[in-house]
C-alpha positions as CSV (number, residue, x, y, z in Angstrom):
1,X,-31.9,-11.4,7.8
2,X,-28.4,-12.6,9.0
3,X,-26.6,-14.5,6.6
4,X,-24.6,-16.5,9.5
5,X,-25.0,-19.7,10.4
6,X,-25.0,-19.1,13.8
7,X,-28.4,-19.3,15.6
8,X,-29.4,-18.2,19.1
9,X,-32.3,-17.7,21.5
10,X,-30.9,-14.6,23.6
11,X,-32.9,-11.8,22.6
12,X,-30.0,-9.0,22.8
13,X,-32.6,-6.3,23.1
14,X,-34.8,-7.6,26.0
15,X,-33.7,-6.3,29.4
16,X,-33.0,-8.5,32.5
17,X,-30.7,-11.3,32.8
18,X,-30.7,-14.1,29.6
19,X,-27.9,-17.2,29.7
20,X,-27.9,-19.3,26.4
21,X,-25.4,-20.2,23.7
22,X,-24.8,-19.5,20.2
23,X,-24.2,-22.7,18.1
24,X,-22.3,-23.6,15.5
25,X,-23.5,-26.1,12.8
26,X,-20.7,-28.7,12.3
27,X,-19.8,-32.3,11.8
28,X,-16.9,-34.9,12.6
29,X,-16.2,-38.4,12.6
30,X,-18.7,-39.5,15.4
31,X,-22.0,-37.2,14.3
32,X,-23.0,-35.8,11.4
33,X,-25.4,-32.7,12.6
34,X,-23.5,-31.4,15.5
35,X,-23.3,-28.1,17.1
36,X,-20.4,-26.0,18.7
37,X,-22.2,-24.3,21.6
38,X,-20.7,-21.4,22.6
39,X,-21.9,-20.1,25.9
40,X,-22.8,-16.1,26.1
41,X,-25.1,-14.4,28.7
42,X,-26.7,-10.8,29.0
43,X,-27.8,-8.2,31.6
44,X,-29.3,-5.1,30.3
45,X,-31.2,-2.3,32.3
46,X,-32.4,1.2,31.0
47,X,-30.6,3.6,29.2
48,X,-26.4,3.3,28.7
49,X,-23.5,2.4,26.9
50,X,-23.9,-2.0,25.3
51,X,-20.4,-3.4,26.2
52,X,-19.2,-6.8,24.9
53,X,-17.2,-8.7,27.1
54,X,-14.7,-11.3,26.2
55,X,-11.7,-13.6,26.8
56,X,-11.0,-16.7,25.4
57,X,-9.9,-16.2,22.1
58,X,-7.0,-17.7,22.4
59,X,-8.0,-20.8,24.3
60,X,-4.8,-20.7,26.3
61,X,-5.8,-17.4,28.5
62,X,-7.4,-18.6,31.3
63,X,-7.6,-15.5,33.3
64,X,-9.9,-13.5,32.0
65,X,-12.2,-16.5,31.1
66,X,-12.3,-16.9,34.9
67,X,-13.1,-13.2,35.3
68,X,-16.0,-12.7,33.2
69,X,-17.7,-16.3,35.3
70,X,-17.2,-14.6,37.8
71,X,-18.4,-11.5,37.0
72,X,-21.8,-12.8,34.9
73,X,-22.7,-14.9,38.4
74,X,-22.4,-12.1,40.6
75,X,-24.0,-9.1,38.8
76,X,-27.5,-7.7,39.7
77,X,-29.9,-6.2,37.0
78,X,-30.5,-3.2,39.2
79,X,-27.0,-2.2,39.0
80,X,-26.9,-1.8,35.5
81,X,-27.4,1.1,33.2
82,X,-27.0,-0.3,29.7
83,X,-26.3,-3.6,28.8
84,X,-23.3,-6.4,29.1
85,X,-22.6,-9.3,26.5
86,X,-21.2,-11.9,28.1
87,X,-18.8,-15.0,26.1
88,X,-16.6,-15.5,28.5
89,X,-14.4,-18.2,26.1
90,X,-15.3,-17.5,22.6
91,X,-13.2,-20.0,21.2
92,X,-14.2,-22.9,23.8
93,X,-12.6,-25.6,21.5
94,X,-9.4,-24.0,22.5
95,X,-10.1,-23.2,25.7
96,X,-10.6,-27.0,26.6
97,X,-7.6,-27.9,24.4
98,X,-5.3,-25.9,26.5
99,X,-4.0,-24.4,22.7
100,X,-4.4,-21.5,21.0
101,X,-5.5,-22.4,17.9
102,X,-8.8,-24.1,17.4
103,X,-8.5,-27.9,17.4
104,X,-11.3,-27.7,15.2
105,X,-9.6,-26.2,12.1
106,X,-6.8,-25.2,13.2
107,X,-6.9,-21.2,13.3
108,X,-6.2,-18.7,15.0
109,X,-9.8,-16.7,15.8
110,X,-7.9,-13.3,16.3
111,X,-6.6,-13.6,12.8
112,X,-9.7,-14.3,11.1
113,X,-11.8,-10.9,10.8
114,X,-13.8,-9.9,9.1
115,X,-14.7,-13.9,9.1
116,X,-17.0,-15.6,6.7
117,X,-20.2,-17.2,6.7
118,X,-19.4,-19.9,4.8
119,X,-15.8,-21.3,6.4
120,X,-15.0,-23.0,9.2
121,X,-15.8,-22.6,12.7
122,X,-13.2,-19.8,13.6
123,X,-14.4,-17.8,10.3
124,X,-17.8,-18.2,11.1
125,X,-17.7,-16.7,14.9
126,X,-15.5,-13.7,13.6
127,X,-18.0,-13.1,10.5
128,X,-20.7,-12.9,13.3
129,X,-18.9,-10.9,15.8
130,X,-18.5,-8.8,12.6
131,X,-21.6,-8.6,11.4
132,X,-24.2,-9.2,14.6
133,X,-22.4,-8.5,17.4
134,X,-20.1,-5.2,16.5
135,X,-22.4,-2.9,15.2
136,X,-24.7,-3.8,18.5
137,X,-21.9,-2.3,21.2
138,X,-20.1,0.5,21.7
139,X,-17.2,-1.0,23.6
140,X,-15.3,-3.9,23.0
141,X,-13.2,-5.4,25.6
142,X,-11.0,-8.2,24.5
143,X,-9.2,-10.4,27.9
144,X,-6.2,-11.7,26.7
145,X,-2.9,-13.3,28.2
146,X,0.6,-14.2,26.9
147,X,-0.7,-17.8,26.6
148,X,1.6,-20.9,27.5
149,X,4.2,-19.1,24.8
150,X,4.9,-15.7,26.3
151,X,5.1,-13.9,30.3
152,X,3.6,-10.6,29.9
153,X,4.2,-8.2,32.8
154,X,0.2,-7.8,33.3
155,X,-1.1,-4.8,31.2
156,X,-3.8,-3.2,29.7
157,X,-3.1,-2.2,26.3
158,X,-4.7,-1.0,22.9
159,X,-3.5,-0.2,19.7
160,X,-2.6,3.8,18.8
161,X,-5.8,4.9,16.4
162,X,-5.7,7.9,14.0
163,X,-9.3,8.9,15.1
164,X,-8.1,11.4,18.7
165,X,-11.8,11.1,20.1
166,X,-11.9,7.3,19.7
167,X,-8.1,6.8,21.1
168,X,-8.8,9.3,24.4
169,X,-11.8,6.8,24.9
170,X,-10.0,3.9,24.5
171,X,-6.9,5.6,26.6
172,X,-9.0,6.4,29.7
173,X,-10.7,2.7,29.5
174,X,-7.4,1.4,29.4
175,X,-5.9,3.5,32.6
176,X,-9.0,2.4,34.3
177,X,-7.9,-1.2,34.4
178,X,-5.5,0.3,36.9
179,X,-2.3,-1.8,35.7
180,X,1.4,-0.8,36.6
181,X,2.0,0.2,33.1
182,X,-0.3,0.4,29.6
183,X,1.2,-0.5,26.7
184,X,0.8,0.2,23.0
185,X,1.2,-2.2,21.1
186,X,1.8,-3.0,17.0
187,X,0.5,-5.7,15.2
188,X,3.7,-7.7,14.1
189,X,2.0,-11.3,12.8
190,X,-0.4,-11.0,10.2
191,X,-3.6,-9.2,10.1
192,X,-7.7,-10.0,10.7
193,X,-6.9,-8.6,14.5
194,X,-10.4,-9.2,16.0
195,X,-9.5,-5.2,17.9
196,X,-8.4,-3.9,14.7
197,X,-12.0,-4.9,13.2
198,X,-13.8,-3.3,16.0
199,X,-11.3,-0.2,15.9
200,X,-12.3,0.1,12.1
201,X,-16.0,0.8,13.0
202,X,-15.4,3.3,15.8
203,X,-15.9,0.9,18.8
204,X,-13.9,1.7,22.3
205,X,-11.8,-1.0,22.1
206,X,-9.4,-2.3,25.2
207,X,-7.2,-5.1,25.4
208,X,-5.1,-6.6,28.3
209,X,-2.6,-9.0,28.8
210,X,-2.6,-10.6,32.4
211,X,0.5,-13.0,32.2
212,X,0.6,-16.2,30.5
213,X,2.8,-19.2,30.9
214,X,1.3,-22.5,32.9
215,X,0.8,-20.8,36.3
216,X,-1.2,-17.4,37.5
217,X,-1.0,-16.5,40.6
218,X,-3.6,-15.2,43.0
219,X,-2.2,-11.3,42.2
220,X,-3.0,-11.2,38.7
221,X,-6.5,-12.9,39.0
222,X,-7.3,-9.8,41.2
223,X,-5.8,-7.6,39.6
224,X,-7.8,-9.4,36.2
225,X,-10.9,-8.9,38.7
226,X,-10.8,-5.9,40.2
227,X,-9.5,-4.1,37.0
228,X,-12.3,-5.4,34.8
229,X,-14.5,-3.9,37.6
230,X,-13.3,-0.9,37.5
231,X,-13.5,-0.3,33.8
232,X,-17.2,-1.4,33.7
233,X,-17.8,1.6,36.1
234,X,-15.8,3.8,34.3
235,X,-17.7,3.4,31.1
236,X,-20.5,3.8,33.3
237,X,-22.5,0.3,32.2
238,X,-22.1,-0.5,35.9
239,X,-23.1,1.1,39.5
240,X,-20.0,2.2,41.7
241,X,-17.3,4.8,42.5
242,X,-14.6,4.1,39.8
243,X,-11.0,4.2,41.5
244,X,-7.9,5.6,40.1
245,X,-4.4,4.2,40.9
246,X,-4.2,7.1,43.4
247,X,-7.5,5.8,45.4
248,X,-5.1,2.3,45.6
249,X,-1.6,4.3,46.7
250,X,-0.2,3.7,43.9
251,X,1.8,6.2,41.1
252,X,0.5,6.8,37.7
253,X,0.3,4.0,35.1
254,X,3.6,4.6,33.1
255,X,2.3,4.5,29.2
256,X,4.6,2.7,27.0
257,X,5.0,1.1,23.7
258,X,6.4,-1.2,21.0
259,X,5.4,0.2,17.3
260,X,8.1,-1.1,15.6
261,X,9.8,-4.6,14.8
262,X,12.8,-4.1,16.4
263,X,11.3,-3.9,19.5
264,X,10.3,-8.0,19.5
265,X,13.3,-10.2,19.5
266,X,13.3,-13.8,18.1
267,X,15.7,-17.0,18.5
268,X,18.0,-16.9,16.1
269,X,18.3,-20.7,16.4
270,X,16.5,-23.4,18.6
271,X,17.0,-24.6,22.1
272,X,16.6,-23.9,25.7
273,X,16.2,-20.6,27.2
274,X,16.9,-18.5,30.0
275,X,15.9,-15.3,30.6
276,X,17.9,-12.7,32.9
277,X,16.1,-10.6,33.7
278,X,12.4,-10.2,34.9
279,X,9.5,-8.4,32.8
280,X,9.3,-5.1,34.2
281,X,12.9,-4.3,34.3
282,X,14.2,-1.2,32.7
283,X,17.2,-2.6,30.0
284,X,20.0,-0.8,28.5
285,X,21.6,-0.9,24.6
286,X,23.7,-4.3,24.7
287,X,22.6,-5.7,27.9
288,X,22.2,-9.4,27.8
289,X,18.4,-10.4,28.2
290,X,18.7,-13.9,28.4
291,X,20.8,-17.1,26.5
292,X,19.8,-20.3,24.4
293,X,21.6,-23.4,25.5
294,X,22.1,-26.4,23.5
295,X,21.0,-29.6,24.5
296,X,22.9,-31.9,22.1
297,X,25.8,-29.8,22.1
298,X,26.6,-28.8,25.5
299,X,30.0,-28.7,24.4
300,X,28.7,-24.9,22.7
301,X,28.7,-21.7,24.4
302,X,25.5,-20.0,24.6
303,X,24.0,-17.9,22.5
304,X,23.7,-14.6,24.2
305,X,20.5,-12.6,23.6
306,X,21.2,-8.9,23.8
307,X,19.1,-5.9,24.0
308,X,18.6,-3.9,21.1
309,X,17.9,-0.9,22.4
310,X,17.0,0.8,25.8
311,X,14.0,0.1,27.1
312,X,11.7,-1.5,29.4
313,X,11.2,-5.7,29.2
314,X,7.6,-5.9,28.5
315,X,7.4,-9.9,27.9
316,X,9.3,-12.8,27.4
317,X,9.4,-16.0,26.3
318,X,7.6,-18.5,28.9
319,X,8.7,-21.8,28.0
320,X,12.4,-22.9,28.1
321,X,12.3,-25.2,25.5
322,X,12.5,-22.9,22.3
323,X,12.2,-23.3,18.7
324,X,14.1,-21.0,16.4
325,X,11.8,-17.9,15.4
326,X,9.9,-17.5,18.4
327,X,9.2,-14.4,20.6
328,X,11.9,-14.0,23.3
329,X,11.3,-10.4,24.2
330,X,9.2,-7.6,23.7
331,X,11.3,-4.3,24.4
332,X,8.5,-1.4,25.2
333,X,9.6,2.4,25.0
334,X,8.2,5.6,27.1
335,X,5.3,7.2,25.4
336,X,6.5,10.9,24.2
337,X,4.3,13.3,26.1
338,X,2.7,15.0,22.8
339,X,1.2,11.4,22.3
340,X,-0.1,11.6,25.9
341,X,-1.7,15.0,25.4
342,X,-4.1,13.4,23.2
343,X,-5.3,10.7,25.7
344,X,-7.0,13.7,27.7
């Protein structure tokens, strides 16, 4: 018997088409027996892979939220082989917030795995992903976007695992999202990663990030869409001829990747930002990226922000107004060719 909390009437081993919610037991101010009702959906038909399809974890990535409504309304049972799950904002406090953190308790769901029955709302949705929904799937895919804080040029990505069967999975997946480039990425803020949890028990695990900042524009919805589309067919869950960035007339994904610190530059002091160059661009050693500006001491010169290295600007900051310590680039490298042999 499950020792979450959490309590649902989706069946996740009946077949057809089931919509529901799993609920939360929690109280505030206003009601003492309340419920956080977290919307999920299936589809299942026959024999195939059980994929678990999700965005919203950081409340603040609309994208992919938008994707996965999308894709829940529009999908026919006969076109399945396999089964879907379906939660297409997982941390719906957020989502309505506009934040990333749960209002709620103020935590970031990707930093709370394994989770725990017994905290608050964000430890009890990763204890059950952990424990209910995890060992059900074999593939986890995880939409995510810079947020309001960071402009990702949009990418799928995953993180670099030891086992070489469960990375060329999780490499192919990737490239099927059909992005300009795929990146690999390190985790450089804590740990409880919700991929890094499903990574641990073998899952095929892939990641994007489609943008972030205030505004997405109609390109990277489709390209949120239509990737997300072709992945499902890829992995085979869904009916259709999968198409490769060749089918589009377009040149191979470039794989790159930032494994180590020095590749994420922070503000060495508050204030405004600008950024000079666009994400995307390929940076030399020493180039300036961008410059903080002071607002009550305009009198100052800038602060010039230089590369570190050569390489390829993968992100930066989105907002202008800054606050000493945050992210203001991501400098990505070329994957060395041995590591690419191993995605085959």
């Amino acid at each position: 018997m499950s020792q979450s909390p959490i309590s649902t009437k989706i069946d996740f081993d009946k077949p057809g088409m089931q919509w529901g919610t799993l609920n939360i037991p929690f109280s505030y101010n206003l009601s003492g027996w309340a419920q956080l009702q977290i919307p999920i959906a299936t589809i299942a038909q026959g024999e195939g892979p059980t994929v678990l399809l999700m965005a919203g974890n950081h409340g603040d990535e609309y994208p992919g939220q938008i994707a996965i409504m999308k894709l829940m309304k529009s999908l026919k049972t006969e076109n399945i082989s396999g089964r879907i799950i379906f939660i297409p904002a997982i941390n719906i406090p957020a989502a309505k917030a506009a934040t990333r953190l749960s209002p709620l308790d103020g935590k970031n769901l990707n930093r709370c795995f394994p989770g725990n029955a017994d905290g608050t709302a964000s430890d009890i949705m990763a204890h059950y992903l952990t424990t209910e929904i995890f060992p059900r799937v074999d593939v986890v895919i995880d939409l995510h976007t810079g947020g309001r804080g960071v402009y990702f040029y949009p990418c799928a990505h995953m993180h670099l695992v030891d086992d070489l069967e469960q990375r060329r999975r999780m490499a192919l997946a990737t490239r099927a999202y059909n992005t300009d480039f795929s990146f690999l990425y390190a985790d450089i803020a804590g740990k409880g990663l919700l991929p890094v949890e499903a990574e641990n028990m073998g899952k095929t695990v892939v990641t994007t990030e489609m943008g972030g900042g205030e505004v997405t524009s109609a390109p990277v919805h489709r390209l949120s869409q239509d990737g997300l589309n072709n992945v499902l067919i890829h992995l085979k869950v869904l009916a259709g001829e999968e198409k490769s960035r060749a089918d589009l007339g377009l040149p191979p994904t470039r794989w790159i990747q930032a494994l180590d610190a020095e590749d994420y530059i922070f503000a060495p002091e508050s204030g405004l930002f600008e950024s000079f160059v666009d994400v995307g661009t390929d940076v030399s050693e020493g180039q300036p990226l961008g410059a903080l500006y002071f607002l009550e001491r305009p009198d100052r010169d800038p602060t010039i922000i230089q590369a570190n290295s050569d390489g390829i600007a993968i992100a930066h900051r989105a907002p202008t107004l800054t606050s000493q310590g945050d992210i203001l680039f991501c400098l990505a490298h070329d994957v060395e060719e041995a590591v690419l042999k191993t995605f085959e």
